[in-house]
N, C-alpha and C positions, 0 to 999 in steps of 0.2 A: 553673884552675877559674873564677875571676874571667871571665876571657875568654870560655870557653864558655859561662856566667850571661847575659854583656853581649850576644855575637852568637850565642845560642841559635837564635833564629827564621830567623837565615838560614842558619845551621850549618845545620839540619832540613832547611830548605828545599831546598839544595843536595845533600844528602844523600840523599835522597830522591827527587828528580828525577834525578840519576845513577843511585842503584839501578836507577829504573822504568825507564830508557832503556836500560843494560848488560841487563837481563832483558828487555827484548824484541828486542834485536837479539840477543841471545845465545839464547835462545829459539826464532826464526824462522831462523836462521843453521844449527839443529844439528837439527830440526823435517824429516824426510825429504819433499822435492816428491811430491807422487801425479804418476803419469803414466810414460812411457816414457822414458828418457834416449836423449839424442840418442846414444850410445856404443851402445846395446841395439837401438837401430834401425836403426844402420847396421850392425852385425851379422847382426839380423835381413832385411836386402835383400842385405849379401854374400851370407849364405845362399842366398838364392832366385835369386838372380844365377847361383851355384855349382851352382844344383840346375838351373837350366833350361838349362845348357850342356852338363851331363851327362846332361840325358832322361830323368832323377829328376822324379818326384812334388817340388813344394815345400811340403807339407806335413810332410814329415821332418825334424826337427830335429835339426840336426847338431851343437849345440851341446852341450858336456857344461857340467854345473852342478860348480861348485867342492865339492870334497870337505871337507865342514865337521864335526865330530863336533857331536853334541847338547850336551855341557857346555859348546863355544864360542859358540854358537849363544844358550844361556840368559845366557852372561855377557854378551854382546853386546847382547841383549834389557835384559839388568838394568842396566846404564850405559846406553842410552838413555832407559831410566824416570826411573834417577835424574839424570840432569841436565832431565828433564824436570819433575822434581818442583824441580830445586833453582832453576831458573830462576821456574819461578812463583812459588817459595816468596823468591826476591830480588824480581818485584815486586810483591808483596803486602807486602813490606816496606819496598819504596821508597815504593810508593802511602800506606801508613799513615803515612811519618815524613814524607811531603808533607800529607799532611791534620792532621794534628798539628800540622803547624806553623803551620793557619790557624786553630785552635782556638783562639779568646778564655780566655787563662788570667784567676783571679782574683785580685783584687791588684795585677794588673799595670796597670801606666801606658802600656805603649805598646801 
C-alpha cells in the first residue's frame, strides 16, 4: 500500500494511458470498414464475367446469401453493441484515470 501512496501519480498515469490506447485500437480494430470488401468484389466481376460468357443479362445475381436464422443474427448484432459499448466504456476510463493523475491533490507536496 505504501508503494502504491509513494508512485500513485505515475501508477494512474500509466494506467490510464494503456487503458486509452487498448480502447482505441481495440475499438477501431473490431468497428466494421463501410464499403465493399475486396472478397465481395471479386465475386461480384466473377459473376458478370460468368454472366457475359453465358449471354445472361448481368444484372442477375447469382449469388445466394448465407442462410442465417433471426436469433443468430440478433446475438451477432448484440456482441457487436456490447464490445462496442465495452471499448468506449475502457477509454473513458483510461481517459479519466489519465486526467486524475494531473489533478493538483491537497496536501500534497509534489
Amino acid at each position: 500500500m505504501e508503494y502504491f501512496l509513494k508512485h500513485q501519480q505515475v501508477i494512474l498515469r500509466s494506467l490510464g494511458a494503456l487503458l486509452l490506447l487498448v480502447g482505441f485500437v481495440i475499438h477501431f480494430w473490431t468497428v466494421p470498414q463501410k464499403g465493399v470488401s475486396p472478397n465481395d468484389r471479386a465475386t461480384a466481376n466473377l459473376a458478370r464475367m460468368q454472366a457475359s460468357v453465358k449471354g445472361t443479362p448481368a444484372t442477375q445475381k447469382s449469388k445466394s446469401k448465407p442462410d442465417s436464422s433471426k436469433f443468430l443474427d440478433e446475438l451477432k448484432s448484440q456482441q457487436e453493441k456490447q464490445i462496442e459499448y465495452f471499448t468506449i466504456l475502457m477509454m473513458l476510463l483510461g481517459a479519466g484515470s489519465l486526467g486524475y493523475s494531473f489533478l493538483k491533490k491537497k496536501g500534497s507536496d509534489s
